[in-house]
LOFILO-951993 format. One record per residue (C-alpha): residue in three letters; residue number from 1; z, x, y. Coordinates in Angstrom, 3 decimals. Example, Ala and Ser with C-alpha at 12.3 -4.5 7.8 and 13.67 -1.06 7.14 Angstrom:
// LOFILO-951993
@res:ala | n:1 | c3:7.800 | c1:12.300 | c2:-4.500
@res:ser | n:2 | c3:7.140 | c1:13.670 | c2:-1.060
// end
This chain:
// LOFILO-951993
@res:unk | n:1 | c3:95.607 | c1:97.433 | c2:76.318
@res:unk | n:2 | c3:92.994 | c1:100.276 | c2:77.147
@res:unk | n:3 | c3:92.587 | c1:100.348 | c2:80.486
@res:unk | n:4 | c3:88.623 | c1:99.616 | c2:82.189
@res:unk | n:5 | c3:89.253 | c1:102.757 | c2:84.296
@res:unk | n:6 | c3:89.297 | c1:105.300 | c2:80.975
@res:unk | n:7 | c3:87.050 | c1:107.802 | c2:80.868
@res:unk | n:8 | c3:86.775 | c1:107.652 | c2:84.908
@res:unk | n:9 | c3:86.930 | c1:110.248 | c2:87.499
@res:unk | n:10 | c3:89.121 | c1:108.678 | c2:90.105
@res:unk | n:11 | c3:89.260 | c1:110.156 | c2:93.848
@res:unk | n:12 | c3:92.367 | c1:108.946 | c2:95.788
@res:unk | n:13 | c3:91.278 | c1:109.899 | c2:99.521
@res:unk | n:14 | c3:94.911 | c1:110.025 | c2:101.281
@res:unk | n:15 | c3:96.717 | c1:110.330 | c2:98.146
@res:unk | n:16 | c3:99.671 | c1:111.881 | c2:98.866
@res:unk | n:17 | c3:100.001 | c1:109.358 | c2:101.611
@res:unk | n:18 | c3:102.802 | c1:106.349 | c2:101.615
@res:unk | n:19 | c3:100.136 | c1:103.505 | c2:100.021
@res:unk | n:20 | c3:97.616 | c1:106.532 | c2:98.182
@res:unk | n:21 | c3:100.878 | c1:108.006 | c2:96.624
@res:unk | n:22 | c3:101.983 | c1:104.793 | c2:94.275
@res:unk | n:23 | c3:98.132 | c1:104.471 | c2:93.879
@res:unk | n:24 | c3:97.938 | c1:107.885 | c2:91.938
@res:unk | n:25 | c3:101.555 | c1:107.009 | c2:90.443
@res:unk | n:26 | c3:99.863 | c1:103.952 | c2:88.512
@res:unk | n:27 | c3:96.929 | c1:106.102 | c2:87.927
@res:unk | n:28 | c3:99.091 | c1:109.208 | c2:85.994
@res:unk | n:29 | c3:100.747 | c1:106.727 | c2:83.987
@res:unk | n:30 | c3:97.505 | c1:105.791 | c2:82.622
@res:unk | n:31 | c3:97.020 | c1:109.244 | c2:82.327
@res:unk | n:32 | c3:93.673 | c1:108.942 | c2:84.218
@res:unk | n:33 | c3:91.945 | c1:111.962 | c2:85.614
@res:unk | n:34 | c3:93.035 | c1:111.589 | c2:89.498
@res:unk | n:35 | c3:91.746 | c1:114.037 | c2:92.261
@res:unk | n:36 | c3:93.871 | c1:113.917 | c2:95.187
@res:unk | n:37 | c3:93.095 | c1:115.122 | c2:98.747
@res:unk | n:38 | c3:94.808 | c1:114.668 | c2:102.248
@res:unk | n:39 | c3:93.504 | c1:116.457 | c2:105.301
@res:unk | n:40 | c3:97.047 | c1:118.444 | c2:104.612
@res:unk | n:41 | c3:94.833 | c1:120.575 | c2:102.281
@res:unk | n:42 | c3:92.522 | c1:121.495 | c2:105.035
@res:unk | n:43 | c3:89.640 | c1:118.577 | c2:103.908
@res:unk | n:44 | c3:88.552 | c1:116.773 | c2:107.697
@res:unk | n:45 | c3:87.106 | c1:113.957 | c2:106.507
@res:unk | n:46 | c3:85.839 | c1:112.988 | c2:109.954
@res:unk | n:47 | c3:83.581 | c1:115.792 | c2:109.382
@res:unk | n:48 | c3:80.368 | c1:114.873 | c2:107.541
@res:unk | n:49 | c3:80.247 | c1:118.502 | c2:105.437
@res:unk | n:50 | c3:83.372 | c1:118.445 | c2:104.150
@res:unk | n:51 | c3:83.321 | c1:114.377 | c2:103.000
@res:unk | n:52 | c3:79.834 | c1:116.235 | c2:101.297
@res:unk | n:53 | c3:81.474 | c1:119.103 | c2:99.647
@res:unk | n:54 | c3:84.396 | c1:117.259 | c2:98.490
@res:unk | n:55 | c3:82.325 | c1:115.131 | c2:96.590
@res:unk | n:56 | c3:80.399 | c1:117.566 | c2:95.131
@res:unk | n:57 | c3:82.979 | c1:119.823 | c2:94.224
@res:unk | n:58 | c3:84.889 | c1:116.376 | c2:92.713
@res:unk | n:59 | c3:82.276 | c1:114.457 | c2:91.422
@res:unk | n:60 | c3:84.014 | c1:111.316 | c2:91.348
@res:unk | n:61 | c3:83.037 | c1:107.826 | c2:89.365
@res:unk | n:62 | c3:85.045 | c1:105.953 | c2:91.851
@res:unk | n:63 | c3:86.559 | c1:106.436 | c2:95.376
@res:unk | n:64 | c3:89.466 | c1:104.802 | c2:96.533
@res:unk | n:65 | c3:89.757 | c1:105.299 | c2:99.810
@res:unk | n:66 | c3:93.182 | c1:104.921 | c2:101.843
@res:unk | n:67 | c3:92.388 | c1:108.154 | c2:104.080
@res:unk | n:68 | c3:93.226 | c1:106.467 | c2:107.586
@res:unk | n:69 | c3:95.074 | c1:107.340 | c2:111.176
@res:unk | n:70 | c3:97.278 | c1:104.442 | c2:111.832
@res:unk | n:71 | c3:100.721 | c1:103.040 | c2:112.946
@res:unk | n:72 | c3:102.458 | c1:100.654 | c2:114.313
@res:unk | n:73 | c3:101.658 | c1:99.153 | c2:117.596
@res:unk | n:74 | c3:103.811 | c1:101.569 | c2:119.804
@res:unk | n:75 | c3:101.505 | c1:104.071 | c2:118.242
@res:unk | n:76 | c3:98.516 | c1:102.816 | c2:119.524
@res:unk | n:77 | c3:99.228 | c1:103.570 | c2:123.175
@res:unk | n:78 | c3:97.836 | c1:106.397 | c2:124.977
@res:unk | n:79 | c3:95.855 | c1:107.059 | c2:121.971
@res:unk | n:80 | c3:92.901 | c1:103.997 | c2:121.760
@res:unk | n:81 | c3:89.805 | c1:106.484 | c2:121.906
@res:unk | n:82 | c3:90.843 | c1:108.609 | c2:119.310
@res:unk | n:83 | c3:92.171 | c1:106.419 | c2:116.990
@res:unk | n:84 | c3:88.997 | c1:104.521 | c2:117.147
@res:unk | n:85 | c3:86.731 | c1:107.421 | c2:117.527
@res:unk | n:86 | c3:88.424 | c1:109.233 | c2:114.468
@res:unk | n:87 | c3:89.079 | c1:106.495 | c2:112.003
@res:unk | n:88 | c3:85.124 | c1:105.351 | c2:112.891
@res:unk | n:89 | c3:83.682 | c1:108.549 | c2:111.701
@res:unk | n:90 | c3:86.270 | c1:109.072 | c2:108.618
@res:unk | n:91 | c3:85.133 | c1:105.582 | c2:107.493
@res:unk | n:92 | c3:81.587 | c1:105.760 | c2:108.002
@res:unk | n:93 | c3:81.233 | c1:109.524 | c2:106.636
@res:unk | n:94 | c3:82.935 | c1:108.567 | c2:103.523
@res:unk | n:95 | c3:81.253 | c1:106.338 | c2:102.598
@res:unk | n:96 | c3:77.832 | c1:108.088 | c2:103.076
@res:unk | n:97 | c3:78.571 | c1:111.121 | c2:101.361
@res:unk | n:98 | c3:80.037 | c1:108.651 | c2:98.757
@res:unk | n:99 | c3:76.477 | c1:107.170 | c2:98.667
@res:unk | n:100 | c3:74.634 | c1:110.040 | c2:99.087
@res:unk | n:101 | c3:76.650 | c1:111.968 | c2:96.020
@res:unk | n:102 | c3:76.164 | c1:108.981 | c2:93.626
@res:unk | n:103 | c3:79.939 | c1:108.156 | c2:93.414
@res:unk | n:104 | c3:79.434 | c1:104.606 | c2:91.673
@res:unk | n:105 | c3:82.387 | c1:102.168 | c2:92.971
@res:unk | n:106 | c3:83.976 | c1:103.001 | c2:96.286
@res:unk | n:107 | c3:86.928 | c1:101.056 | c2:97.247
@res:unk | n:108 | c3:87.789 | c1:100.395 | c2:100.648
@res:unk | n:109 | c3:91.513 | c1:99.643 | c2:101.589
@res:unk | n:110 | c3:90.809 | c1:97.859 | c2:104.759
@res:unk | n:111 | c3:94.170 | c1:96.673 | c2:107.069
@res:unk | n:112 | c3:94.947 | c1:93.104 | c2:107.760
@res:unk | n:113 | c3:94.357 | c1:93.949 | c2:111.279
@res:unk | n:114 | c3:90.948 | c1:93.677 | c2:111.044
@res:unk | n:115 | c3:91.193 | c1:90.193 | c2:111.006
@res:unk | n:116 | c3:90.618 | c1:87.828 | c2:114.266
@res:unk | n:117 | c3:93.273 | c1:88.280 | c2:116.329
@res:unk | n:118 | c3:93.357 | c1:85.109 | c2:118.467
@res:unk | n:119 | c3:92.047 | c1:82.426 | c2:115.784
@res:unk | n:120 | c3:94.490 | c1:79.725 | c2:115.592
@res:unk | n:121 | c3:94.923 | c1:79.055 | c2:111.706
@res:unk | n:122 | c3:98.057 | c1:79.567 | c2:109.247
@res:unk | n:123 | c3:96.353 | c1:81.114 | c2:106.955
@res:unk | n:124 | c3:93.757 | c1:83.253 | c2:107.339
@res:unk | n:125 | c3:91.318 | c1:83.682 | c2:104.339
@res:unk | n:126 | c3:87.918 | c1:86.133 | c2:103.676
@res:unk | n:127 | c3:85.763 | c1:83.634 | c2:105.076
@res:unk | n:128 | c3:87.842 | c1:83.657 | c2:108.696
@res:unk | n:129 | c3:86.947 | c1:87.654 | c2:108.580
@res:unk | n:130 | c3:83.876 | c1:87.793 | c2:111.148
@res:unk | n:131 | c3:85.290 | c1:84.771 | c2:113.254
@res:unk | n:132 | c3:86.568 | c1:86.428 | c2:116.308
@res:unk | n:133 | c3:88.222 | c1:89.753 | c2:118.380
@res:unk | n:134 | c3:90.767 | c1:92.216 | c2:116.791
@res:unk | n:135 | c3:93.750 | c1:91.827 | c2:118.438
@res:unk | n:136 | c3:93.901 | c1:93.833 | c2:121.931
@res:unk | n:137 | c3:97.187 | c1:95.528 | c2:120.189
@res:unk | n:138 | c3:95.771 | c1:97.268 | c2:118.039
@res:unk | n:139 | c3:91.915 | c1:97.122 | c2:118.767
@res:unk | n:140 | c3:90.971 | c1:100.490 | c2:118.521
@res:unk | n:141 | c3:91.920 | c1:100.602 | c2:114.335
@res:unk | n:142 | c3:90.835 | c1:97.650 | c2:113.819
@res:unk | n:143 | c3:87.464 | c1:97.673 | c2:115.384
@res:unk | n:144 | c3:87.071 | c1:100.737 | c2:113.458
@res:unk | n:145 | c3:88.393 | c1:99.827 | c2:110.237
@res:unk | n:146 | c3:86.201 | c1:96.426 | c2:110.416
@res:unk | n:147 | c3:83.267 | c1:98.635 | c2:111.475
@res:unk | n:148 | c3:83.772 | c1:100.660 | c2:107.776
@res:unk | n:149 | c3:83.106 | c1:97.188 | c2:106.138
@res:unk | n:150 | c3:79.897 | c1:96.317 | c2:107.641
@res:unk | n:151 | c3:78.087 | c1:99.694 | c2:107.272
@res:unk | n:152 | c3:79.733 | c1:98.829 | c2:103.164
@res:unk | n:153 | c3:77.843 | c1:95.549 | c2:103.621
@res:unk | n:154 | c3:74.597 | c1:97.593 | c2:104.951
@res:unk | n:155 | c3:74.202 | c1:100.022 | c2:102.352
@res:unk | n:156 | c3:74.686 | c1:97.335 | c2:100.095
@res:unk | n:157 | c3:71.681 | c1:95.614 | c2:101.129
@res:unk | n:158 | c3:69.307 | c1:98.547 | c2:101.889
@res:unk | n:159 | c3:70.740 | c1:100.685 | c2:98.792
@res:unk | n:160 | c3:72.385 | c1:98.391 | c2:96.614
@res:unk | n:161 | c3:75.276 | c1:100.875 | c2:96.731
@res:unk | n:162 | c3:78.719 | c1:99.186 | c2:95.188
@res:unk | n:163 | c3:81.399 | c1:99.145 | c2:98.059
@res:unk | n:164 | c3:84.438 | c1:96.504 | c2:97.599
@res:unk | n:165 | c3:86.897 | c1:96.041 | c2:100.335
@res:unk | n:166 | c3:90.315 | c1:94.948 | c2:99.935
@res:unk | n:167 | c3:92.508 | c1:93.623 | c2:102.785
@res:unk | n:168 | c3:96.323 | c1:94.423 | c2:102.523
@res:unk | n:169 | c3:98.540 | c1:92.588 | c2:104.046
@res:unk | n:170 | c3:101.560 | c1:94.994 | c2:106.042
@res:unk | n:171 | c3:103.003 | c1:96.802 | c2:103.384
@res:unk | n:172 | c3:106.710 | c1:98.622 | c2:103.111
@res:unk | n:173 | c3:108.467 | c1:100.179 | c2:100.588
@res:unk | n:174 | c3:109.205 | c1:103.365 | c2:99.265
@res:unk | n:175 | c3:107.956 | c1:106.557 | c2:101.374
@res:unk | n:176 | c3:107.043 | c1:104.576 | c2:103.972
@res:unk | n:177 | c3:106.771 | c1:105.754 | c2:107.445
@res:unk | n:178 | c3:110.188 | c1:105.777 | c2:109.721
@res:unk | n:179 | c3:108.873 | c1:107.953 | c2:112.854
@res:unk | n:180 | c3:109.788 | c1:105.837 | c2:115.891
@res:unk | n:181 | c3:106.333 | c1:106.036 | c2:116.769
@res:unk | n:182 | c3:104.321 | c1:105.360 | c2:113.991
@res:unk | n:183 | c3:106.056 | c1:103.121 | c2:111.458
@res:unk | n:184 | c3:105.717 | c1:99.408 | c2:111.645
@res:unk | n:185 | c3:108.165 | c1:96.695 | c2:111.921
@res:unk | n:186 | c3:109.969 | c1:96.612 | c2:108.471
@res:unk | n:187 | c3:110.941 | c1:100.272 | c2:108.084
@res:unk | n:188 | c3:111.570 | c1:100.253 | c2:112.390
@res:unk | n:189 | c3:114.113 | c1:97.814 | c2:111.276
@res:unk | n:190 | c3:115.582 | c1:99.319 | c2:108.081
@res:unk | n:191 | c3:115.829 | c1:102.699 | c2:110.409
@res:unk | n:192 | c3:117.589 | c1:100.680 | c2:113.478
@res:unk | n:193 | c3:119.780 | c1:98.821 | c2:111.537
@res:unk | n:194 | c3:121.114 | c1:100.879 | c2:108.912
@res:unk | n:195 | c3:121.936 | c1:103.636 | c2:111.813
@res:unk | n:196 | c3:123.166 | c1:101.145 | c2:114.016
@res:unk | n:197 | c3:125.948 | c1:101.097 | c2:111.241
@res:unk | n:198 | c3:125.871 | c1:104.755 | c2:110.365
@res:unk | n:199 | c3:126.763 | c1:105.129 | c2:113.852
@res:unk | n:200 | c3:128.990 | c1:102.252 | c2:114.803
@res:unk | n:201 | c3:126.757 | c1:100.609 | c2:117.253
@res:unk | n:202 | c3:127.565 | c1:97.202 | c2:118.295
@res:unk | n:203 | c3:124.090 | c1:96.165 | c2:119.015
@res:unk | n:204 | c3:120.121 | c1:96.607 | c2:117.654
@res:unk | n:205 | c3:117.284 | c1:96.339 | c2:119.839
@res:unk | n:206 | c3:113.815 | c1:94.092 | c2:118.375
@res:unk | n:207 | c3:110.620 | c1:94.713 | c2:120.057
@res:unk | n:208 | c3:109.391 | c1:91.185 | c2:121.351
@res:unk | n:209 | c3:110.916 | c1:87.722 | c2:120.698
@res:unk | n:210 | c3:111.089 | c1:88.076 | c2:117.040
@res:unk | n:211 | c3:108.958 | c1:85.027 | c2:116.426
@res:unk | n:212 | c3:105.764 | c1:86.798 | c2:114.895
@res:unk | n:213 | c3:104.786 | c1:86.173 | c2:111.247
@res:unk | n:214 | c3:103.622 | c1:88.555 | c2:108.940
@res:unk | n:215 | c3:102.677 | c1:88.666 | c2:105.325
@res:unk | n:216 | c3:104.533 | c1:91.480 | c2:103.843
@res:unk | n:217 | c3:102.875 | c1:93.136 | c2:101.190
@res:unk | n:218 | c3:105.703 | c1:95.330 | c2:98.736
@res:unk | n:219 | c3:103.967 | c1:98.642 | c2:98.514
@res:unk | n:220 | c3:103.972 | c1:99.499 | c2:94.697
@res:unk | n:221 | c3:102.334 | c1:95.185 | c2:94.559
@res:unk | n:222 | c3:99.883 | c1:96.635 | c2:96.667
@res:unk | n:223 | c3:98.640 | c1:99.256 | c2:94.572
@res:unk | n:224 | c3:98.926 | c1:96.865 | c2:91.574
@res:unk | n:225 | c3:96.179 | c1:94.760 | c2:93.138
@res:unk | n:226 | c3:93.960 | c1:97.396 | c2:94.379
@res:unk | n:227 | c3:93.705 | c1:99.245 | c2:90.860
@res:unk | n:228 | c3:93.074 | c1:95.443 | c2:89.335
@res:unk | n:229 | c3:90.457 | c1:95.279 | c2:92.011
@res:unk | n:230 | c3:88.749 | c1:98.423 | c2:91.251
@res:unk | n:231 | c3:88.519 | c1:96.974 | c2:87.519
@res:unk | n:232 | c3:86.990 | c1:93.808 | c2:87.741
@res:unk | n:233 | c3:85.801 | c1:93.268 | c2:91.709
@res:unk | n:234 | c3:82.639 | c1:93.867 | c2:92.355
@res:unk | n:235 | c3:81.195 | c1:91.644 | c2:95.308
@res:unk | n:236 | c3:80.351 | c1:93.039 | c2:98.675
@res:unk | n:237 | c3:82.771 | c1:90.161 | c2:100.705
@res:unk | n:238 | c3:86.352 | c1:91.191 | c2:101.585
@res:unk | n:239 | c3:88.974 | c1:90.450 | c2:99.277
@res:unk | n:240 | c3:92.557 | c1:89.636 | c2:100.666
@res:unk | n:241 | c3:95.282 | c1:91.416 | c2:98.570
@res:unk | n:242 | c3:98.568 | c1:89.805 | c2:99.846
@res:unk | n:243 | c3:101.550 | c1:87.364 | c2:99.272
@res:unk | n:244 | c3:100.417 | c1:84.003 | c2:101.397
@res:unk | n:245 | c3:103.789 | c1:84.403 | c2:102.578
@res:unk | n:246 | c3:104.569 | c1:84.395 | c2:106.319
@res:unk | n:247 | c3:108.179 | c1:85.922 | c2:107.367
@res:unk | n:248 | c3:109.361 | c1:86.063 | c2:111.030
@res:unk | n:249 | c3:110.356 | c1:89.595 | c2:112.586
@res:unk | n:250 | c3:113.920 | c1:87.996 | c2:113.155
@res:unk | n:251 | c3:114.051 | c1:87.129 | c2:109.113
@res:unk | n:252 | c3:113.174 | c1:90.454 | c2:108.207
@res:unk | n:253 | c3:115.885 | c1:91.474 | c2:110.669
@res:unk | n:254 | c3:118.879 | c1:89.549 | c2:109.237
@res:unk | n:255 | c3:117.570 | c1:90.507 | c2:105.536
@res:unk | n:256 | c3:117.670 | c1:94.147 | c2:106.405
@res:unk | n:257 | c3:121.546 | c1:93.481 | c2:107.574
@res:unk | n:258 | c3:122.560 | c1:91.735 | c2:104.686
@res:unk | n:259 | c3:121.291 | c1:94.659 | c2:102.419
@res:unk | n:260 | c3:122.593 | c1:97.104 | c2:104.868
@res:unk | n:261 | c3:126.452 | c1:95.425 | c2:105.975
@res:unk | n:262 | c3:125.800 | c1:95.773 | c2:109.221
@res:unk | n:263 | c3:127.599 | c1:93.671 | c2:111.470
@res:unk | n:264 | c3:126.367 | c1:93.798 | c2:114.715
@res:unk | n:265 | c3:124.239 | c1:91.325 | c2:116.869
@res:unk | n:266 | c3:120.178 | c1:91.806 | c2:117.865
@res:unk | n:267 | c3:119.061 | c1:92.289 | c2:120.926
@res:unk | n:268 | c3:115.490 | c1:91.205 | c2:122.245
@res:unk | n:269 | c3:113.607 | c1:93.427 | c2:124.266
@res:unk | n:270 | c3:110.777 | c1:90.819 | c2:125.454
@res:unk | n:271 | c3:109.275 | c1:93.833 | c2:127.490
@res:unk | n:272 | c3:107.335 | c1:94.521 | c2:124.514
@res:unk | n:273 | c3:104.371 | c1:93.086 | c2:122.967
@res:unk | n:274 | c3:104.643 | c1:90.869 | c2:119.986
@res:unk | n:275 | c3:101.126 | c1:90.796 | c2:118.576
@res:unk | n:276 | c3:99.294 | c1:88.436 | c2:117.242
@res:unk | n:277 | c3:101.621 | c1:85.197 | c2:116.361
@res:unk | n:278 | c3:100.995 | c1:84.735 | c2:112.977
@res:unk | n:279 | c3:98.862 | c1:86.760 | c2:110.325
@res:unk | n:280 | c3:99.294 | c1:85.538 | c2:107.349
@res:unk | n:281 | c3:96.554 | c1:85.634 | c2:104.706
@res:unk | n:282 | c3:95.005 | c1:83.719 | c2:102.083
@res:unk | n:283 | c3:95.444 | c1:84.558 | c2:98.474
@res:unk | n:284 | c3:93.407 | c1:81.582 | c2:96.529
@res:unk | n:285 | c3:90.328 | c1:83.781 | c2:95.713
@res:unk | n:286 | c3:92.578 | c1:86.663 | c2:95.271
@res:unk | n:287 | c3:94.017 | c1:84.720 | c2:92.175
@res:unk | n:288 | c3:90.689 | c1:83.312 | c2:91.055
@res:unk | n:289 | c3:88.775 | c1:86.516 | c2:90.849
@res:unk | n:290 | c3:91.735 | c1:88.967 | c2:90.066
@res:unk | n:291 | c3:93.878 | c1:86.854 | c2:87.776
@res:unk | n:292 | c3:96.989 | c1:88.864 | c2:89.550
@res:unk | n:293 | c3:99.702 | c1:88.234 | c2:92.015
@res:unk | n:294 | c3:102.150 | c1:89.859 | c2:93.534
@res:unk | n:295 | c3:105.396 | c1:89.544 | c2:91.593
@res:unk | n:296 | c3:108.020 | c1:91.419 | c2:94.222
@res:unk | n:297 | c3:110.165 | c1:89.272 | c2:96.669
@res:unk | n:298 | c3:110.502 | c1:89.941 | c2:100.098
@res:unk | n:299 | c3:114.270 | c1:89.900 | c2:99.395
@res:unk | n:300 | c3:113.954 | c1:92.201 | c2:96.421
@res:unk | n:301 | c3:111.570 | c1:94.203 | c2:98.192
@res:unk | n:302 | c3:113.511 | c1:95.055 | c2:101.089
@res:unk | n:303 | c3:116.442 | c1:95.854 | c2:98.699
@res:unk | n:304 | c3:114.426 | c1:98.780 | c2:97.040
@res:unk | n:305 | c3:113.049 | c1:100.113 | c2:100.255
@res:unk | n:306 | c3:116.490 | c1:100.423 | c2:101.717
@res:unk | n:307 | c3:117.868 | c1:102.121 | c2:98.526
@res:unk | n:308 | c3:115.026 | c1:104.751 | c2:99.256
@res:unk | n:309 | c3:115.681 | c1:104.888 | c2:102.876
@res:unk | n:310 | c3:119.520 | c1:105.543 | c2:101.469
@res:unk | n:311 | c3:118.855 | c1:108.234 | c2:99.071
@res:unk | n:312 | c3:116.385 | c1:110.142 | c2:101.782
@res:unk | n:313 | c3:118.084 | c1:109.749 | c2:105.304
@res:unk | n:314 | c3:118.946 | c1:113.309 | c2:105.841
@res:unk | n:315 | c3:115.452 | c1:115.019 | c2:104.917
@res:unk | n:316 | c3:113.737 | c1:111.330 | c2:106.928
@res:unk | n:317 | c3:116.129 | c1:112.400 | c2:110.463
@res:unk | n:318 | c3:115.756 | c1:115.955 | c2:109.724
@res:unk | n:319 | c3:111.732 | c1:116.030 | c2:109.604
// end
């Protein structure tokens, strides 16, 4: 089946980034004509000239845009002004220039942080989306990142310009992120745990109580659904892209040992912070207006990401 994309000029903003990367993977295959950038190549897209000269240089049909400065929650400390300062202009530049250089479909891969931190619901779904505060944990993204949707929203309305924004759900996988500092939970764990074996340890730490729920997103799903999106979405209101699927940080923990052998015990380090309690999100219109799900288990999932984590541990502790 010919794909709706064909013919398309398709910019992948962060593409040689863990999500961007399988984005442009699914995109070759098709043997679509991809443009990648990363600010590796010298583009700053929190500077409005060069989100303007990329674009003209480019001149893509559609934008997907998964350019971003994020981590996990350790991350966030010591750095809340700049992370939202910088991830506020990147988002609202982009999408300007976008605008402004008739680019005619720009897709915005929004976190799942952006959601209401403190809203007591097990599931949250696109409607939930303006009900309440970002978490305090990691505010400064997701202020920003839920900033980049509204100014979406208000060019919609003053310039009818076409904006969709997809919220993922935490994703993992293949070339994730393992820095101490920046990864998130999942690939933390697959680090701790399978050098906690490497190395003989008797014992592997877990930031918080272990209770938190998360929807984990596998990251080549991910891209699946936002390529799907960028075919057939086209409303203004955010999207979840996800698996309705909530799994505890201690689950992901003993899954990651199974896969691993390792046969030591957890330890909890209630010193630090947990997050929000639960985010798990809705996936009902997801289904309706996509016709697509995510087809990898968490157990699969976490099977393939070690493998990868395997295969690259000396150039991942040497870099």
């Amino acid at each position: 089946m010919k794909s709706l994309l064909a013919n398309k000029k398709i910019a992948v903003l962060g593409g040689n980034g863990f999500f961007g990367s399988h984005i442009v993977d699914l995109l070759k295959a098709q043997k679509l004509q991809v443009y990648i950038s990363s600010t590796k190549e010298g583009v700053d897209f929190r500077k409005f000239k060069d989100c303007r000269d990329y674009f003209k240089k480019t001149s893509p049909d559609i934008v997907i845009n998964c350019a971003a400065i994020q981590g996990g929650i350790g991350y966030h400390e010591g750095k809340q002004a700049d992370l939202l300062g910088d991830n506020m202009m990147m988002g609202f530049n982009l999408m300007l220039a976008a605008f402004q250089e008739n680019v005619k479909k720009f897709v915005n891969i929004v976190a799942g942080c952006t959601y209401p931190g403190y809203l007591e619901k097990q599931v949250m779904h696109e409607e939930d989306f303006w009900d309440g505060e970002v978490h305090d944990s990691i505010f400064s993204y997701g202020v920003a990142r839920k900033a980049s949707v509204a100014y979406g929203k208000a060019l919609h309305k003053q310039y009818g310009f076409n904006s969709i924004h997809l919220i993922l759900a935490n994703m993992y996988g293949p070339r994730d992120h393992y820095d101490p500092i920046q990864s998130k939970a999942l690939a933390a764990l697959i680090k701790k745990i399978y050098e906690a074996k490497k190395n003989n340890l008797p014992s592997v730490e877990i930031w918080g109580t272990g209770k938190p729920l998360r929807d984990w997103l596998f990251v080549k799903d991910g891209a699946e659904g936002v390529l799907r999106a960028t075919e057939v979405y086209n409303r203004i209101e955010p999207l979840n892209i996800s698996t309705g699927i909530g799994v505890s940080v201690t689950k992901l923990a003993k899954l990651i040992k199974d896969v691993v052998g390792y046969k030591g015990r957890f330890e909890y380090n209630t010193n630090r912070p947990d997050g929000a309690l639960k985010k798990v999100f809705g996936t009902k219109k997801m289904k309706k207006e996509l016709s697509w799900q995510p087809s990898t288990s968490i157990e699969k999932g976490i099977e393939e990401a070690v493998k990868w984590f395997d295969r690259n541990h000396d150039k991942i502790r040497n870099s």
